[in-house]
N, C-alpha and C positions, 0 to 999 in steps of 0.2 A: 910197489909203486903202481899206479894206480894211470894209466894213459887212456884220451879218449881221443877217438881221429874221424874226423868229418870227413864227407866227400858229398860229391853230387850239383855244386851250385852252378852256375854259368850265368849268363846274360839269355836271357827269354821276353817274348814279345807278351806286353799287356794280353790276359784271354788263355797263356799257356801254363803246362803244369810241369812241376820241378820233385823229384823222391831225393830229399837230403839221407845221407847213413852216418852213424857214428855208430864204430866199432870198439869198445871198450875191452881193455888188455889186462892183465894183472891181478881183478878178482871179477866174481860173479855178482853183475847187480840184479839177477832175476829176480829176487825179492824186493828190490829197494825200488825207490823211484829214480824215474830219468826223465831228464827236461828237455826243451827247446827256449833257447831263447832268441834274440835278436838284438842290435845294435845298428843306429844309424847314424851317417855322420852330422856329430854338435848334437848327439840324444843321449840320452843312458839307454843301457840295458833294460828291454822286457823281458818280461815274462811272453812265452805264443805254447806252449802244450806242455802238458807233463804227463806221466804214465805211469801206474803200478800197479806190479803183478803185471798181469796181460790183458787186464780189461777195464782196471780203472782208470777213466782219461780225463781231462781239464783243459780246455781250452780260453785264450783271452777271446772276448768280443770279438775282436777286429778280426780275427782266423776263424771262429767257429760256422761249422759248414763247409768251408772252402780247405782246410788241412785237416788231416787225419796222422795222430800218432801213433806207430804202433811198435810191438818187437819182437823180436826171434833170438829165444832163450837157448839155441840150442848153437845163434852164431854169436853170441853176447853182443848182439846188434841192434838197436832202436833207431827208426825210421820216420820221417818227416815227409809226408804227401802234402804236396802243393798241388792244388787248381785254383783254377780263377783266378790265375796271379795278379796284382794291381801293383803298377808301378810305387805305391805305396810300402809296400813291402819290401822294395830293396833297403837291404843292410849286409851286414854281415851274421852268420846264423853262429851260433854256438850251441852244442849238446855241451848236458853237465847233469852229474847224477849223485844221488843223496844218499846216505844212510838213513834217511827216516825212510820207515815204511807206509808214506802215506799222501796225499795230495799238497803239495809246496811250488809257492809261486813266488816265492822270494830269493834272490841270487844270495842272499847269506843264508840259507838253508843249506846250499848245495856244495858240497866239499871237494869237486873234481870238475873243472874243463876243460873241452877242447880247444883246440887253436882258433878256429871260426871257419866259414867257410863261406864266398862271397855269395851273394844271389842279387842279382841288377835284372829290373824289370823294365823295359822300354815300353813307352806308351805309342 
């Protein structure tokens, strides 16, 4: 079985930056891809990064520049850098990671997620 657990969000002032972690249990996704997504209330789930291997990365429009994906294959850990947070961005975050080995931005790709984890942006 296959667990993924978030940490990292809080409540941050518009302008500050936020390092989400999901630490995935059970087996190794160093090969696979791992995502980020987001939720906001009355929205569906986006798409905001994905990663595979350790240096191919995707980001949606509304995050690229301002978050950076990345992971540590050696903590089976995939990481979310926030700057420039805009009150925009609050939701709740969700990691979730795929058996495909390759760039996926769609929440039915992805076979495993975490609980979520809040992030509130005050302006």
């Amino acid at each position: 079985q296959v667990q993924l657990v978030e940490s990292g969000g809080g409540l941050v002032q518009a302008g500050d930056s936020l390092r989400l972690s999901c630490a995935a249990s059970g087996r190794s996704f160093s090969s696979g891809t791992m995502g980020w997504f987001r939720q906001a209330p009355g929205k569906e789930r986006e798409f905001v990064a994905t990663i595979v291997g350790n240096s191919r990365t995707y980001y949606a429009d509304s995050v690229e520049g301002r978050f950076t994906i990345s992971r540590d294959n050696a903590k089976n850990t995939v990481y979310l850098q926030m700057n420039s947070l805009k009150p925009e961005d609050t939701a709740v975050y969700y990691c979730a990671a795929s058996y495909y080995g390759g760039i996926v931005t769609r929440t039915a790709s992805f076979n495993y997620w975490g609980q979520g984890t809040q992030v509130t942006v005050s302006s």
